[in-house]
C-alpha positions as CSV (number, residue, x, y, z in Angstrom):
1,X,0.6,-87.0,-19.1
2,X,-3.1,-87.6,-18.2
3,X,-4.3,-84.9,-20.8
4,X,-2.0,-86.9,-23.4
5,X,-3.7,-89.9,-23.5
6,X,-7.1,-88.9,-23.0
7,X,-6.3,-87.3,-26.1
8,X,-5.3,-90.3,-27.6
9,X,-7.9,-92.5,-26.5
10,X,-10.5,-89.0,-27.9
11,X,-8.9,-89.6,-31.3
12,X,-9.3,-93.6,-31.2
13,X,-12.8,-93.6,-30.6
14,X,-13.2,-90.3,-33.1
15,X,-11.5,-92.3,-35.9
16,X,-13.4,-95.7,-35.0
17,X,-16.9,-93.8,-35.1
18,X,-16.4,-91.6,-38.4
19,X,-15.3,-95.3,-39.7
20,X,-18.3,-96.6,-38.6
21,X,-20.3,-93.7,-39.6
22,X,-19.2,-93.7,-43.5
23,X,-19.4,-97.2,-43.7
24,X,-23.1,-97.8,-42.5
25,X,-23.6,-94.8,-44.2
26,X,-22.2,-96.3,-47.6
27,X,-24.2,-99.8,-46.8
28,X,-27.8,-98.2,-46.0
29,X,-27.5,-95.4,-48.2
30,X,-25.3,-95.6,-51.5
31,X,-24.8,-99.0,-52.2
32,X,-28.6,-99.5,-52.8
33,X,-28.9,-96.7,-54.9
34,X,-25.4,-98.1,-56.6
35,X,-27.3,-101.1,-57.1
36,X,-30.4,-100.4,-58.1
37,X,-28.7,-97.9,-60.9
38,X,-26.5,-100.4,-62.4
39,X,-29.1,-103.8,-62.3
40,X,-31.2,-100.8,-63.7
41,X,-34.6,-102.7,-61.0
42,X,-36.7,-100.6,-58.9
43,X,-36.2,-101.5,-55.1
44,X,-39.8,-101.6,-54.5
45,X,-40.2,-104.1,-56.9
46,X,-37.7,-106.6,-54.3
47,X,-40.3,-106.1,-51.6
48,X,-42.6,-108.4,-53.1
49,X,-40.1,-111.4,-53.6
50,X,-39.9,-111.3,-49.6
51,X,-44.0,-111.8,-49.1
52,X,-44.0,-114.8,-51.1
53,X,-41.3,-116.3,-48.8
54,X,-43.7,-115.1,-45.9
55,X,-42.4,-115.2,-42.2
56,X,-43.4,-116.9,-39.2
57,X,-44.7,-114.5,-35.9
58,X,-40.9,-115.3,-34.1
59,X,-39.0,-114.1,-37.0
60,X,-41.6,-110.8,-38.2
61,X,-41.1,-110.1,-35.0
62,X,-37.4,-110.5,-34.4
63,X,-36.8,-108.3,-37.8
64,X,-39.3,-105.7,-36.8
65,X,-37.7,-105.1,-33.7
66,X,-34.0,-104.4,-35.1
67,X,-32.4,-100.8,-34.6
68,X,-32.8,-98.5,-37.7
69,X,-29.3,-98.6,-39.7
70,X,-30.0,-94.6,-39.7
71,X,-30.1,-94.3,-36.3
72,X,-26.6,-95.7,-36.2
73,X,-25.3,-93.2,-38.7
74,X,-26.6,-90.0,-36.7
75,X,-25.4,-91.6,-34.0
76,X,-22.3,-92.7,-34.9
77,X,-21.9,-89.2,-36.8
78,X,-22.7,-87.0,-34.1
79,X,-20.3,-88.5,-31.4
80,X,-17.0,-88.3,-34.5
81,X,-18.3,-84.4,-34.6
82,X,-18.3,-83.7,-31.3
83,X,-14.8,-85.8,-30.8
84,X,-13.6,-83.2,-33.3
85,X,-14.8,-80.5,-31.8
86,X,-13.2,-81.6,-28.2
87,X,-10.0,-82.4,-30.1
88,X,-9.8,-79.3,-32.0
89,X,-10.6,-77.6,-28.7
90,X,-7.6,-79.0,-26.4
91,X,-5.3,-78.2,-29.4
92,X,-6.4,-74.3,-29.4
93,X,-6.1,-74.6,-25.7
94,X,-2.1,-75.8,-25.6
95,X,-1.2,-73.2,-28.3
96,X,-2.3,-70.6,-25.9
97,X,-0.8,-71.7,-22.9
């Protein structure tokens, strides 16, 4: 009964971080280039619009010190691989026993 929902719970959090995973994948990675392919605009050409704006030392420093968005992805990734690998691994073990 223990195994069973450890099991469970294993396949909630594996589903929850492979969501996660694809969709900050899909936000950091493929909508840009989405973007930038249908408005047909280089994205280093959007970098300058923000230096005219400028920023203050409180907010530089609050943006600078955010968490890469790739970070979270590998993260994220990693932990749905191994939950697969641990859920593939108790299923193997109750078909032999």
């Amino acid at each position: 009964m223990k195994n069973r929902k450890l099991t469970k719970a294993i396949t909630a959090v594996t589903v929850t971080c492979t969501l996660i995973a694809v969709i900050s994948a899909f936000s950091s990675y493929l909508l840009p280039l989405y973007l930038s392919y249908k408005l047909n605009k280089d994205i280093r050409d959007a970098g300058s619009v923000g230096i005219i704006g400028g920023a203050d030392g409180p907010t530089a420093i609050y943006l600078s010190g955010q968490i890469s968005s790739h970070w979270v992805t590998v993260i994220f990734a990693a932990l749905a691989i191994l939950g697969v690998i641990y859920l593939i691994a108790v299923k193997n073990s109750v078909k032999k026993s």
